[in-house]
gemmi code that builds the backbone of each chain (N, CA, C; Angstrom):
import gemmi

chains = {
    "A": [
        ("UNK", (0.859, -1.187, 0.000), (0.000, 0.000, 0.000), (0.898, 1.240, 0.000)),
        ("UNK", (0.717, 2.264, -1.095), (1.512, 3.472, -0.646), (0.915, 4.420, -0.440)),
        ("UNK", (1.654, 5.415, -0.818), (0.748, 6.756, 0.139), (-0.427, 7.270, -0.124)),
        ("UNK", (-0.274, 6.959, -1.902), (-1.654, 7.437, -2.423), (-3.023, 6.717, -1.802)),
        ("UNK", (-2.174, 5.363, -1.855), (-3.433, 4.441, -1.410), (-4.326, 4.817, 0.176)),
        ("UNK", (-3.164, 4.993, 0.992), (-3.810, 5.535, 2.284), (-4.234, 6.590, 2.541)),
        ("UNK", (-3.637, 7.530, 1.337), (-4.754, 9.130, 1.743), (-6.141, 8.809, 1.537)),
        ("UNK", (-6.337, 8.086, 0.032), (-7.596, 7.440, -0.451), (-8.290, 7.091, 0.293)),
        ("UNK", (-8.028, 6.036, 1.305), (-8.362, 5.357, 2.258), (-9.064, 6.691, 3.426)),
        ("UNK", (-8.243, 7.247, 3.617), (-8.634, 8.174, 4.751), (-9.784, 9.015, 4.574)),
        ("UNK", (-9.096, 9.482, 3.055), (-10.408, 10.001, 2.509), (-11.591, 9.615, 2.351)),
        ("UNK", (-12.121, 8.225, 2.382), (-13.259, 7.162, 2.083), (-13.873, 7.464, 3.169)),
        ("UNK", (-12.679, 6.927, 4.298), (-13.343, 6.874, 5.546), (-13.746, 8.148, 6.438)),
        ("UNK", (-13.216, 9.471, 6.070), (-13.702, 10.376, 6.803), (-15.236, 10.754, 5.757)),
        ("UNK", (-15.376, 10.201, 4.838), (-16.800, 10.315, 3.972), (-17.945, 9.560, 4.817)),
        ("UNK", (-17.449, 8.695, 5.048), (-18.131, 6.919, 5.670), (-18.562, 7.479, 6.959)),
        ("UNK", (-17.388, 8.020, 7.449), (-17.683, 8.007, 8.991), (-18.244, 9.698, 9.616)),
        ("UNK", (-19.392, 10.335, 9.948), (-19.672, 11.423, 10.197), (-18.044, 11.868, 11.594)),
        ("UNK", (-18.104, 13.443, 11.422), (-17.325, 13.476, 12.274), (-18.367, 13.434, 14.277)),
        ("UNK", (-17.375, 13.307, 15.212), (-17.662, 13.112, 16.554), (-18.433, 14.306, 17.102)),
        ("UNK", (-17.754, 15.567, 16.456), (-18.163, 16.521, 16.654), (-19.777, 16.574, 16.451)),
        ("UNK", (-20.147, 16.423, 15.511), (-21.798, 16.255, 14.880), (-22.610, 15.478, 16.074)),
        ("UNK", (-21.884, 14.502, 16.462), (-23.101, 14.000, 17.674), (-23.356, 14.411, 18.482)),
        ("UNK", (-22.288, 15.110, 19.208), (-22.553, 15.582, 20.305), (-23.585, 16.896, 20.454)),
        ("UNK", (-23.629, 17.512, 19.096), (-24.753, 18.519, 19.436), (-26.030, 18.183, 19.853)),
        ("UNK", (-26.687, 19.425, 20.556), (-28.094, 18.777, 21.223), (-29.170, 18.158, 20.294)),
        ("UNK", (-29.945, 17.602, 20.380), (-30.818, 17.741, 19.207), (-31.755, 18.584, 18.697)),
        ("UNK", (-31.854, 18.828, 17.735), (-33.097, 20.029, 17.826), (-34.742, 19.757, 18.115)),
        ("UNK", (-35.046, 20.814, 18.590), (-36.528, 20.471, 19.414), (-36.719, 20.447, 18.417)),
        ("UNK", (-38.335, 19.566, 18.974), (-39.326, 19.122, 17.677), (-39.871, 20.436, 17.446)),
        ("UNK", (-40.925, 20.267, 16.401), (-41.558, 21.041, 15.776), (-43.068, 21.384, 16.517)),
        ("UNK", (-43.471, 19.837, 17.001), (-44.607, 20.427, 18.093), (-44.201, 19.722, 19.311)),
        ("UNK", (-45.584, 20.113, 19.983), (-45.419, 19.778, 21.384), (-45.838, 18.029, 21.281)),
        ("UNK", (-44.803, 17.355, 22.245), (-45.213, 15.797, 21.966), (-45.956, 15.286, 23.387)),
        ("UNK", (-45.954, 16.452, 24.256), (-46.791, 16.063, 25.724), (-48.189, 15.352, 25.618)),
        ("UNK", (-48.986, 16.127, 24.940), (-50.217, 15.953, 24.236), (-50.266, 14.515, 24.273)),
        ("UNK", (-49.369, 13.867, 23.131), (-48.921, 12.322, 22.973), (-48.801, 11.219, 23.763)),
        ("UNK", (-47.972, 11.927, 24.684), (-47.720, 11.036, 25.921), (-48.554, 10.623, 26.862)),
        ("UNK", (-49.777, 12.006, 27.198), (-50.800, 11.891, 27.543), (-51.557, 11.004, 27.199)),
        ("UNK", (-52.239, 10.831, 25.858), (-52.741, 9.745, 25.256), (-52.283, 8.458, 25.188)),
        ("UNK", (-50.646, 8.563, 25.688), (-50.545, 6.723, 25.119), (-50.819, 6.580, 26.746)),
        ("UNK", (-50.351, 7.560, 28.064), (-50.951, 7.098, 29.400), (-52.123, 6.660, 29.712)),
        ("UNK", (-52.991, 7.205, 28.871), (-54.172, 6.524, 28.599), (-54.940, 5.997, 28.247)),
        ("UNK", (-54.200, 5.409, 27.568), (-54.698, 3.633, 27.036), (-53.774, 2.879, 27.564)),
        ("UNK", (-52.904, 2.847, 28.466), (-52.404, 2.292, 28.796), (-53.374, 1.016, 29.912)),
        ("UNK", (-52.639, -0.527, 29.938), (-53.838, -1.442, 30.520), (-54.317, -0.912, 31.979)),
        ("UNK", (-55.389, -1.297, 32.440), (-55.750, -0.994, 33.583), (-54.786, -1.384, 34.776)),
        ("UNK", (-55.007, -0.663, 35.997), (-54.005, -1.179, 37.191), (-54.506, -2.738, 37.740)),
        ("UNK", (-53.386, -3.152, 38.008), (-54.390, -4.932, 39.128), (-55.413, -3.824, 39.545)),
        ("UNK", (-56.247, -4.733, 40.117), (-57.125, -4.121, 41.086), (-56.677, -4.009, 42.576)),
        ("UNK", (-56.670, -2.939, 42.649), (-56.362, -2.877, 44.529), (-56.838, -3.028, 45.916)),
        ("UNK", (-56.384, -3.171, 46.376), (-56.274, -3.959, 47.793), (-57.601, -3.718, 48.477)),
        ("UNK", (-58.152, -1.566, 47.877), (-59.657, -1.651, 48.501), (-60.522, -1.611, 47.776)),
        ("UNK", (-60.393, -2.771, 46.789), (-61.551, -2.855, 45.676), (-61.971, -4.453, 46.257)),
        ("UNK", (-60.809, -4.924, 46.762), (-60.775, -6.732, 46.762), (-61.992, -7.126, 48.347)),
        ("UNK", (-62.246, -5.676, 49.024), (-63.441, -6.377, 49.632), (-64.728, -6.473, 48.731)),
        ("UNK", (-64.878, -5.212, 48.113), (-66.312, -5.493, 47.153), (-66.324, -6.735, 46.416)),
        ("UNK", (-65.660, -7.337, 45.918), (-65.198, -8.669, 45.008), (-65.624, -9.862, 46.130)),
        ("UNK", (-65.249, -9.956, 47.328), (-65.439, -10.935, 48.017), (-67.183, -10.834, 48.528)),
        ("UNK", (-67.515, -9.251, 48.697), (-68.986, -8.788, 48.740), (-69.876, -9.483, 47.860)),
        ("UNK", (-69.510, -9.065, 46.892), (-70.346, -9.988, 45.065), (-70.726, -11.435, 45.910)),
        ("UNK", (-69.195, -11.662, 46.052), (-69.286, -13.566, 45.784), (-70.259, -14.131, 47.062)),
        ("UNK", (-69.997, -13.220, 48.403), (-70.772, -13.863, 49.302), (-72.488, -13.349, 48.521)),
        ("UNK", (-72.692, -12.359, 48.501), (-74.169, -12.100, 47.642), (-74.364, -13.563, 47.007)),
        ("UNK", (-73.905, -13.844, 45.724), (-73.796, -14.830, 44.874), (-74.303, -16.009, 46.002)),
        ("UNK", (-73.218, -16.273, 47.081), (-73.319, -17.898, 47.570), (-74.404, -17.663, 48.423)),
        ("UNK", (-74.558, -16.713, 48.888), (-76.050, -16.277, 49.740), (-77.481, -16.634, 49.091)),
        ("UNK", (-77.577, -16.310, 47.653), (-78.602, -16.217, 46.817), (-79.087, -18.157, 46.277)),
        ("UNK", (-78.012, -18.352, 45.939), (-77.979, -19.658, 45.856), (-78.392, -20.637, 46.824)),
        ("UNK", (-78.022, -19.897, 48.030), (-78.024, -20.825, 49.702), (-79.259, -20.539, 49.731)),
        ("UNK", (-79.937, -19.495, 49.815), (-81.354, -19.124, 49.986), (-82.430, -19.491, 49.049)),
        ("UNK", (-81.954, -19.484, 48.062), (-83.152, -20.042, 47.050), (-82.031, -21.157, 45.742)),
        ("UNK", (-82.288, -22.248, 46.552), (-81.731, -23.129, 45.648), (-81.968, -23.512, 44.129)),
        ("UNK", (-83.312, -22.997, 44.312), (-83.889, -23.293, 43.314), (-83.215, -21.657, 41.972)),
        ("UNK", (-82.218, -20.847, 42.674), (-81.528, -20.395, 41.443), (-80.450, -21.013, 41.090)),
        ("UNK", (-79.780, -22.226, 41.194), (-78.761, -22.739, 40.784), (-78.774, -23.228, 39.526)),
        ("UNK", (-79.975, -24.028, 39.145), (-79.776, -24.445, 37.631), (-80.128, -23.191, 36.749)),
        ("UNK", (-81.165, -22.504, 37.221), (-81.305, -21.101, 36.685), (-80.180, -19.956, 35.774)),
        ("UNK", (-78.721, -20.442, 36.811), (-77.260, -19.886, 36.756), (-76.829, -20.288, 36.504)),
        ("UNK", (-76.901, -21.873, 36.901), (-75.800, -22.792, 35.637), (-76.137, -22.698, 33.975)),
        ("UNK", (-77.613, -22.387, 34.133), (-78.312, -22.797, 32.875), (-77.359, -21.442, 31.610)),
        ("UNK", (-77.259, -19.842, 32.634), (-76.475, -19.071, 31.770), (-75.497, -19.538, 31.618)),
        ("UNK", (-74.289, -20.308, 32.493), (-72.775, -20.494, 32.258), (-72.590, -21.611, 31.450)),
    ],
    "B": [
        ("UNK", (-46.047, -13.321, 18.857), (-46.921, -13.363, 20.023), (-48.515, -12.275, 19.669)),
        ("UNK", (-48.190, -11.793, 18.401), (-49.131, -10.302, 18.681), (-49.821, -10.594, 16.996)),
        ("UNK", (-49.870, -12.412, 16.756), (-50.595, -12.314, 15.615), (-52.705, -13.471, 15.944)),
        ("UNK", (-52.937, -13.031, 14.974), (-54.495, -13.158, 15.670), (-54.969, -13.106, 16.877)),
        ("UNK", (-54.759, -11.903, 17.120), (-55.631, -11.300, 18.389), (-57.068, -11.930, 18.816)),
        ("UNK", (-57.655, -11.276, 17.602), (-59.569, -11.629, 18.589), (-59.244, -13.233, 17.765)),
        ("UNK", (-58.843, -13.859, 17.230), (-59.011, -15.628, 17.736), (-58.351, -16.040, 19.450)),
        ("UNK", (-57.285, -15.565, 19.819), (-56.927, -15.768, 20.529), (-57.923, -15.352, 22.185)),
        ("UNK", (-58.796, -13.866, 21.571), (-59.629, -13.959, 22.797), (-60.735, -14.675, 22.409)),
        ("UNK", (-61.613, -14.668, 21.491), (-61.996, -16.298, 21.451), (-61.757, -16.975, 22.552)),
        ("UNK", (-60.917, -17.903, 22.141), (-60.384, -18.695, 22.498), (-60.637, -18.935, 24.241)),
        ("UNK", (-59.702, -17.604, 24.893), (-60.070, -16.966, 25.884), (-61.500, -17.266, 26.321)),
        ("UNK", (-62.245, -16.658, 25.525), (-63.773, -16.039, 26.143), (-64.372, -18.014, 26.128)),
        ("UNK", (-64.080, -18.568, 25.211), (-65.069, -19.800, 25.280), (-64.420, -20.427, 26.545)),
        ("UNK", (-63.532, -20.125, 27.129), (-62.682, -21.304, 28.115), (-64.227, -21.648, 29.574)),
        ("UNK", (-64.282, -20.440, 30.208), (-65.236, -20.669, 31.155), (-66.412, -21.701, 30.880)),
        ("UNK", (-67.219, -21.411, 29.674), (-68.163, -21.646, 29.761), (-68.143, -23.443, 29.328)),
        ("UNK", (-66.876, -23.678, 28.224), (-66.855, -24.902, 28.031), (-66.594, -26.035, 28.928)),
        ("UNK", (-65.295, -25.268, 30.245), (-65.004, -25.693, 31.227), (-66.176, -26.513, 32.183)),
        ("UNK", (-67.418, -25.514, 32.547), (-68.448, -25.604, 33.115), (-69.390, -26.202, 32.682)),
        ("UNK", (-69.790, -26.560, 31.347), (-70.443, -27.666, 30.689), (-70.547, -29.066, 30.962)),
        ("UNK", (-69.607, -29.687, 31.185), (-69.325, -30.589, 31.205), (-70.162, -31.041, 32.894)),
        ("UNK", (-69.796, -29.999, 33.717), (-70.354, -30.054, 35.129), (-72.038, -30.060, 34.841)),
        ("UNK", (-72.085, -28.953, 34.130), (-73.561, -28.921, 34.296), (-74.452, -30.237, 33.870)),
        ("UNK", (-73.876, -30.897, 32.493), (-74.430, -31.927, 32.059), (-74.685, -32.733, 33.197)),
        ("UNK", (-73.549, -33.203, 33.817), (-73.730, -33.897, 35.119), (-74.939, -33.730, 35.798)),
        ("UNK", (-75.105, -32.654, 36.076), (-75.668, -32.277, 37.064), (-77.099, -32.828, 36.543)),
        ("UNK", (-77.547, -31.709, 35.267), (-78.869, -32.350, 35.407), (-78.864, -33.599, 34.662)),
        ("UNK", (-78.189, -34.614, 34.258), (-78.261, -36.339, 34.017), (-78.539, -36.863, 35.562)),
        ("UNK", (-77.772, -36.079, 35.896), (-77.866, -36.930, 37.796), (-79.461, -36.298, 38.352)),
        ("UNK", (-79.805, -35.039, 38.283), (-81.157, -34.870, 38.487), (-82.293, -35.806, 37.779)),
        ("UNK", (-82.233, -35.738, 36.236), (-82.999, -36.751, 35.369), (-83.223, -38.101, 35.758)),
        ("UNK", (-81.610, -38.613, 35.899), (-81.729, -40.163, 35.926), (-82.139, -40.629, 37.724)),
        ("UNK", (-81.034, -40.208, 38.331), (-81.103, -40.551, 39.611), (-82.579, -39.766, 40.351)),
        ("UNK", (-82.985, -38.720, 40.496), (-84.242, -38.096, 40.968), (-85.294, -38.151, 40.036)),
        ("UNK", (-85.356, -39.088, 39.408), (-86.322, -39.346, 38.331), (-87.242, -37.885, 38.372)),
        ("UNK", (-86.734, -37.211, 37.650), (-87.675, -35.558, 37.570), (-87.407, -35.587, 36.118)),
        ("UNK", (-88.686, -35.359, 35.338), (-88.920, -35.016, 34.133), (-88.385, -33.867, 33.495)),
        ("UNK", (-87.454, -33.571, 33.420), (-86.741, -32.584, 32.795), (-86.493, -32.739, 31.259)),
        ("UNK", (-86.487, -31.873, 30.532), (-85.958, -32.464, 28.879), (-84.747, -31.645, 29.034)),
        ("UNK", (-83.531, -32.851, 28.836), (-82.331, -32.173, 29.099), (-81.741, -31.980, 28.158)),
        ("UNK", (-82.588, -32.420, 26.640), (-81.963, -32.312, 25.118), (-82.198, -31.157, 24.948)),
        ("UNK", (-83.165, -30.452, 25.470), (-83.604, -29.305, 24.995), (-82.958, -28.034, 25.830)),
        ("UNK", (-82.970, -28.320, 27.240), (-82.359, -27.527, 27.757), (-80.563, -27.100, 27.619)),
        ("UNK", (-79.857, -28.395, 27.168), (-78.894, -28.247, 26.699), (-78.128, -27.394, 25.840)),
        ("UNK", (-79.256, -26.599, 24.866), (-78.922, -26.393, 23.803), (-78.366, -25.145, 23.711)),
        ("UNK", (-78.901, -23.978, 24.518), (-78.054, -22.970, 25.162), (-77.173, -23.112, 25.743)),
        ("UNK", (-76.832, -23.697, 27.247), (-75.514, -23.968, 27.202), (-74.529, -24.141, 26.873)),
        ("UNK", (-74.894, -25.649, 25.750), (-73.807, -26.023, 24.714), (-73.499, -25.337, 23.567)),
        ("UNK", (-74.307, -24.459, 22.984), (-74.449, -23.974, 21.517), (-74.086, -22.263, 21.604)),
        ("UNK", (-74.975, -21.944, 22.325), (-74.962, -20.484, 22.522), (-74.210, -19.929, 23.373)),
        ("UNK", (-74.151, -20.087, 24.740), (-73.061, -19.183, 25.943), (-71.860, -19.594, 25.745)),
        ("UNK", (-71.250, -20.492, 25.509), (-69.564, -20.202, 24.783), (-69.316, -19.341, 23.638)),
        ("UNK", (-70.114, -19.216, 22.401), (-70.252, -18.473, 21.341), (-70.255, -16.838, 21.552)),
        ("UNK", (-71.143, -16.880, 22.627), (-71.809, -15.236, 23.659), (-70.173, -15.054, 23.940)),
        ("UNK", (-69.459, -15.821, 25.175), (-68.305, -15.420, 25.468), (-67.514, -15.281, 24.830)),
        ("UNK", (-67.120, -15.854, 23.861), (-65.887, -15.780, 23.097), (-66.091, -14.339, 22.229)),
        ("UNK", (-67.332, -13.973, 21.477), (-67.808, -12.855, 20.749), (-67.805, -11.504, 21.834)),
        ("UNK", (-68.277, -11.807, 23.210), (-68.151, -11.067, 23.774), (-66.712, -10.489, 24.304)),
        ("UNK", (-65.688, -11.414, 24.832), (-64.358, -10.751, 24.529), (-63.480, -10.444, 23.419)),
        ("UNK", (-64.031, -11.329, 22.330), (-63.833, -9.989, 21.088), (-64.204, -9.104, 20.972)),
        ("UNK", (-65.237, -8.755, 21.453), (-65.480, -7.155, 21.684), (-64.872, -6.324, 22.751)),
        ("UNK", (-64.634, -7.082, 23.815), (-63.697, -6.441, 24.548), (-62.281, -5.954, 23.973)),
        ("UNK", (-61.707, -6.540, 23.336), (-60.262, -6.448, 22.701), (-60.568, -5.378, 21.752)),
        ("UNK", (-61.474, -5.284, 21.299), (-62.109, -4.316, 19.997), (-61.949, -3.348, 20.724)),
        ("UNK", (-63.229, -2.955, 21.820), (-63.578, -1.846, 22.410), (-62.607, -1.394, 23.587)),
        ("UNK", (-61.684, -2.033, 23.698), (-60.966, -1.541, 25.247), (-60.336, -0.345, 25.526)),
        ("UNK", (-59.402, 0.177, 23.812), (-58.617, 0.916, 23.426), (-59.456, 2.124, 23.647)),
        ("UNK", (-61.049, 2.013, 23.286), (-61.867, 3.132, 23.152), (-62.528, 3.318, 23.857)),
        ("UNK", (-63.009, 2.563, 25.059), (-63.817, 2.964, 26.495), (-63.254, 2.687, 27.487)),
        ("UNK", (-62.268, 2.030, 27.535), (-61.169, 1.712, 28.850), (-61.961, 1.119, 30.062)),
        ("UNK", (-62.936, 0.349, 29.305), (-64.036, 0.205, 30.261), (-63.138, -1.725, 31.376)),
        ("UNK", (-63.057, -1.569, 32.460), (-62.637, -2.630, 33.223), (-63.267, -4.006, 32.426)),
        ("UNK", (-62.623, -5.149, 32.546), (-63.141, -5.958, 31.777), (-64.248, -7.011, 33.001)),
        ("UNK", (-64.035, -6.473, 34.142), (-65.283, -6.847, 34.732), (-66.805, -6.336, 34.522)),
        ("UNK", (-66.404, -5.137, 34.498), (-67.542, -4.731, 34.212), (-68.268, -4.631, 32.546)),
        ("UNK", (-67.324, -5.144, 31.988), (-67.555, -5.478, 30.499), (-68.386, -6.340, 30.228)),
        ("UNK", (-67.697, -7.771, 31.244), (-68.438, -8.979, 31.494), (-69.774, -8.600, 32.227)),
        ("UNK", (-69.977, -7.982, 33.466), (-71.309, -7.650, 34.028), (-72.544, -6.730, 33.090)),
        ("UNK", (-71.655, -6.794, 32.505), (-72.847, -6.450, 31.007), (-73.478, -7.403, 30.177)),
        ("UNK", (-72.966, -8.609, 29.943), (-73.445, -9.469, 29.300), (-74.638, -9.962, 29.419)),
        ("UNK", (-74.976, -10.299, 30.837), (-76.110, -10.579, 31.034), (-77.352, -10.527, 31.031)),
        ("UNK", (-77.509, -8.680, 30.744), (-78.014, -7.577, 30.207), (-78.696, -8.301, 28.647)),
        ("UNK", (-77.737, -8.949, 28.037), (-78.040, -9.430, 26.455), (-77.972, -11.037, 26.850)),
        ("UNK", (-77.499, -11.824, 27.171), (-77.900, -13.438, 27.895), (-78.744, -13.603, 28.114)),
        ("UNK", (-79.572, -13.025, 29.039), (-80.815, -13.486, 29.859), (-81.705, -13.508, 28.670)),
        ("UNK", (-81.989, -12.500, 28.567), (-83.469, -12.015, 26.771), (-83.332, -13.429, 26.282)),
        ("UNK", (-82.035, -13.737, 25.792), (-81.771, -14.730, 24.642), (-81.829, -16.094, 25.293)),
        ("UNK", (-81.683, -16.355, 26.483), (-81.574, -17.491, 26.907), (-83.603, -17.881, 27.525)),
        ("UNK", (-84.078, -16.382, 28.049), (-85.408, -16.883, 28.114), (-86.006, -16.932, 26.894)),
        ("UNK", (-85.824, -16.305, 25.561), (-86.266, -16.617, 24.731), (-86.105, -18.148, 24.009)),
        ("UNK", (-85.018, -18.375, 23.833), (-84.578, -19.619, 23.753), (-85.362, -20.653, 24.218)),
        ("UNK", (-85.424, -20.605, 25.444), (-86.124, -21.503, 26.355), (-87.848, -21.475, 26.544)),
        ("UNK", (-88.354, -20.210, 26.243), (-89.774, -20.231, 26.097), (-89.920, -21.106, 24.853)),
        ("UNK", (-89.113, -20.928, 23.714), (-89.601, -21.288, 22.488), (-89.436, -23.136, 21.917)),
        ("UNK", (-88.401, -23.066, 23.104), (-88.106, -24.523, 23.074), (-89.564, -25.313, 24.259)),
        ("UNK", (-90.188, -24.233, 24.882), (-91.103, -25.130, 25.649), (-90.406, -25.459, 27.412)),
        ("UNK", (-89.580, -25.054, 27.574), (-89.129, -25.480, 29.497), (-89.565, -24.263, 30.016)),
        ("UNK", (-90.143, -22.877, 29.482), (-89.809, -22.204, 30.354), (-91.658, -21.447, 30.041)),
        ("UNK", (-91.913, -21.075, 31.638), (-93.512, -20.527, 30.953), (-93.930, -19.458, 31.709)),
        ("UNK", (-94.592, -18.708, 31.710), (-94.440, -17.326, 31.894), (-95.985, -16.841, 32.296)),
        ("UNK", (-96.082, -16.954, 34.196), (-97.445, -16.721, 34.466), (-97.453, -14.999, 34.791)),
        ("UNK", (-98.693, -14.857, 35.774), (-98.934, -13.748, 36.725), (-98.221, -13.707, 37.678)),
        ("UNK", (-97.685, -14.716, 38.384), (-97.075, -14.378, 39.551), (-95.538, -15.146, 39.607)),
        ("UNK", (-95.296, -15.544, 38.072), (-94.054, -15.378, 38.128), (-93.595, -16.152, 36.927)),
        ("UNK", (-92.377, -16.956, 36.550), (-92.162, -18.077, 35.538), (-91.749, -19.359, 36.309)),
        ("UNK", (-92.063, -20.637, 34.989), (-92.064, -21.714, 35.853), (-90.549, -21.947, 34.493)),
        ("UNK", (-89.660, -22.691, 35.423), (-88.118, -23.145, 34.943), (-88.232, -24.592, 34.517)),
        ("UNK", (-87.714, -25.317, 33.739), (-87.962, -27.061, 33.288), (-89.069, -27.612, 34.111)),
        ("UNK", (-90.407, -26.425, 33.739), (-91.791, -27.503, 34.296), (-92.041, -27.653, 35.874)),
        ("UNK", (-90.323, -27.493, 36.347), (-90.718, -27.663, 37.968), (-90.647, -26.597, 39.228)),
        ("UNK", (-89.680, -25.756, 38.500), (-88.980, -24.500, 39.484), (-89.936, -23.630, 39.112)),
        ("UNK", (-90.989, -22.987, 40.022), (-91.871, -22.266, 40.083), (-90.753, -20.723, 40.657)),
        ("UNK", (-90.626, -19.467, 39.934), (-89.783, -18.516, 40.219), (-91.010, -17.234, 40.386)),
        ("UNK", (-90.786, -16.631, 41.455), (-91.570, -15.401, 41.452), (-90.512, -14.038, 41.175)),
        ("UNK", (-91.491, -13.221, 40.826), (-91.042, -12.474, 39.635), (-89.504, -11.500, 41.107)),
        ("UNK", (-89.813, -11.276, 42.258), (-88.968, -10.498, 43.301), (-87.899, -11.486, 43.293)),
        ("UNK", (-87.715, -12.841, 43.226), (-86.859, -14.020, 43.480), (-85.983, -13.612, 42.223)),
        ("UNK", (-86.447, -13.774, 40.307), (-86.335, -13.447, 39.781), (-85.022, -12.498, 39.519)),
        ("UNK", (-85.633, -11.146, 40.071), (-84.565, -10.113, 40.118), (-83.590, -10.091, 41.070)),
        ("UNK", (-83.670, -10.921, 42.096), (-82.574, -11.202, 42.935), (-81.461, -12.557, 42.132)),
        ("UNK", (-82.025, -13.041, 41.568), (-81.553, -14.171, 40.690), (-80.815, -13.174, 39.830)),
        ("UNK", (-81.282, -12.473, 38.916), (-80.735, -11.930, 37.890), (-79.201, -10.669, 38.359)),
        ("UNK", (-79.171, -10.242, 39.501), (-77.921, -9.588, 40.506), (-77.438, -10.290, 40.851)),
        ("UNK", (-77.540, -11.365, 41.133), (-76.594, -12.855, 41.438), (-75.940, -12.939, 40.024)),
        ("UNK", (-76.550, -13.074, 39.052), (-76.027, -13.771, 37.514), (-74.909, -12.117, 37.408)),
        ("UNK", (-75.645, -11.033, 37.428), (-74.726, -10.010, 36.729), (-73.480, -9.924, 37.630)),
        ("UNK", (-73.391, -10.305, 39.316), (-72.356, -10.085, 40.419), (-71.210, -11.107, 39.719)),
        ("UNK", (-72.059, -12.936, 39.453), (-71.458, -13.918, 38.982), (-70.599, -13.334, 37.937)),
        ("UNK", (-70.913, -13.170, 36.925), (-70.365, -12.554, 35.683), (-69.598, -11.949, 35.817)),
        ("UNK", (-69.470, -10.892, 36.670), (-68.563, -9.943, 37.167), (-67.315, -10.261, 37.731)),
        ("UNK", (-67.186, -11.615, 38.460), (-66.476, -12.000, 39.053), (-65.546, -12.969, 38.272)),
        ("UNK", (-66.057, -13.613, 37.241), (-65.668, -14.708, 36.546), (-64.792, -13.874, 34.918)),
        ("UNK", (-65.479, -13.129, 34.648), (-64.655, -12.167, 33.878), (-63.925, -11.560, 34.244)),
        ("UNK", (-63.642, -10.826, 35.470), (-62.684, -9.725, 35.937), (-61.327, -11.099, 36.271)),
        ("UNK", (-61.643, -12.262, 36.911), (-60.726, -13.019, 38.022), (-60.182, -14.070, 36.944)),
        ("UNK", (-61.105, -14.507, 35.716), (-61.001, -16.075, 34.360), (-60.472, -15.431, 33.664)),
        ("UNK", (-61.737, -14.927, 33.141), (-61.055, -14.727, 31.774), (-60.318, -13.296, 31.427)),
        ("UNK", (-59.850, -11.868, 32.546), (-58.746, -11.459, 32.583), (-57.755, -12.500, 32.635)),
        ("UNK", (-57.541, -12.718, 33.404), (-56.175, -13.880, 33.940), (-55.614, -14.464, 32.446)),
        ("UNK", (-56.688, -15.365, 31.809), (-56.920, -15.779, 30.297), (-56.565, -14.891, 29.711)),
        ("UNK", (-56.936, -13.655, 29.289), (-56.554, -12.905, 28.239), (-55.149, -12.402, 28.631)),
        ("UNK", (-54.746, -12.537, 30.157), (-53.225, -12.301, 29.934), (-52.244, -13.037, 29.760)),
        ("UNK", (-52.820, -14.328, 30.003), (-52.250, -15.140, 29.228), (-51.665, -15.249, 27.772)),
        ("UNK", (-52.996, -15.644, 27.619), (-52.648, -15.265, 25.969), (-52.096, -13.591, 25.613)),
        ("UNK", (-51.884, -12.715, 26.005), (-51.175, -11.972, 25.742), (-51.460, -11.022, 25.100)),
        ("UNK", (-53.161, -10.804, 25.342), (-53.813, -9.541, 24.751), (-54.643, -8.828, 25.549)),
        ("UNK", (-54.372, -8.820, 27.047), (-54.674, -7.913, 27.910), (-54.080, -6.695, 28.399)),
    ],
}
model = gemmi.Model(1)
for chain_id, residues in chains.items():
    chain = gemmi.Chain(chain_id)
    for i, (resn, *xyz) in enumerate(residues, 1):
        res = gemmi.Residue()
        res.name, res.seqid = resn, gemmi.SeqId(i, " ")
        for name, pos in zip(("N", "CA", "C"), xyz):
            atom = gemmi.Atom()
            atom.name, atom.element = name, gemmi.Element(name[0])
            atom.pos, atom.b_iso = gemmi.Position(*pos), 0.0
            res.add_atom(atom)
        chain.add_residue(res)
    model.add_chain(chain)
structure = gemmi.Structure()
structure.add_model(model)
structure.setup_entities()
């Protein structure tokens, strides 16, 4: 390889390769506001577990449920008949 | 992981009800045969088996549809169903003949005499049920499968 060959070379590669300098600048702000955005994807985002003081109403339902059944047996096939 | 969605809740939505089939048959063969009670269990079958897995599975395809756009809890998605179940299942059942429809209340496979106050306590049991079995099954199910 001689000299020509490696200026060539250098030359390729400072084409190839952006200089260091270029990255480091900030980026430029967008054009709009992207808050708006963020907002919206927070809200569709999936629902939370359900929490800790939702989980008595849930156990509320079910005793209702086994209550209704206990009391009038005669709704059991009634309820199976929907499931 | 993120290809056919609503087959996959399908899939999902029929699990409960197919699960529970199998019990119910039991149940009333063992009422029929063993308590010799005249029930027609060909007929009563036919919702169960045909229609409320179909209801569920369509119904959490609509959940997956609609979730993005009402953010509505999928319990209470499910406690809606029943709202559209019941109509279809007493219709069903009047037309098939088990179910008959007096003054002071309806009579269930010929034998379960229901008054109409029992009724609506029956029917808050079914929407609480629902509520519970969708929010606790078939969430759980749909996160499974990986579209919750």
């Amino acid at each position: 390889m001689n000299a020509h060959d490696e200026n060539r070379i250098k030359h390729l590669l400072r084409q190839a390769l952006p200089p260091v300098e270029a990255e480091a600048k900030p980026a430029p702000e967008p054009s709009i506001d992207l808050w708006p955005a963020v907002l919206r994807r927070l809200d569709t985002q999936p629902a939370e577990q359900p929490r800790l003081n939702w989980v008595w109403f849930d156990w509320a339902l079910l005793a209702g449920v086994l209550a209704v059944t206990v009391a009038f047996p005669a709704s059991i096939p009634m309820l199976l008949y929907y499931l | 992981m993120n290809t056919h969605p609503y087959l996959r809740a399908y899939l999902a939505g029929i699990f409960v009800p197919t699960l529970v089939l199998p019990l119910i048959l039991a149940g009333f063969i063992t009422v029929r045969l063993v308590l010799a009670l005249p029930i027609p269990i060909e007929r009563i079958i036919i919702f169960p088996m045909a229609v409320v897995p179909t209801i569920f599975g369509l119904w959490n395809m609509l959940y997956l549809w609609s979730h993005v756009r009402t953010n509505l809890p999928i319990g209470v998605h499910g406690a809606i169903l029943p709202f559209l179940g019941a109509p279809i299942g007493a219709l069903v059942a009047s037309c098939l003949g088990f179910l008959q429809i007096t003054g002071q209340g309806i009579i269930w496979f010929h034998i379960l005499h229901v008054p109409y106050a029992l009724l609506a306590a029956i029917f808050l049991a079914a929407v609480a049920g629902y509520y519970l079995v969708w929010k606790y099954i078939v969430g759980s199910l749909n996160r499974v499968m990986g579209i919750a």
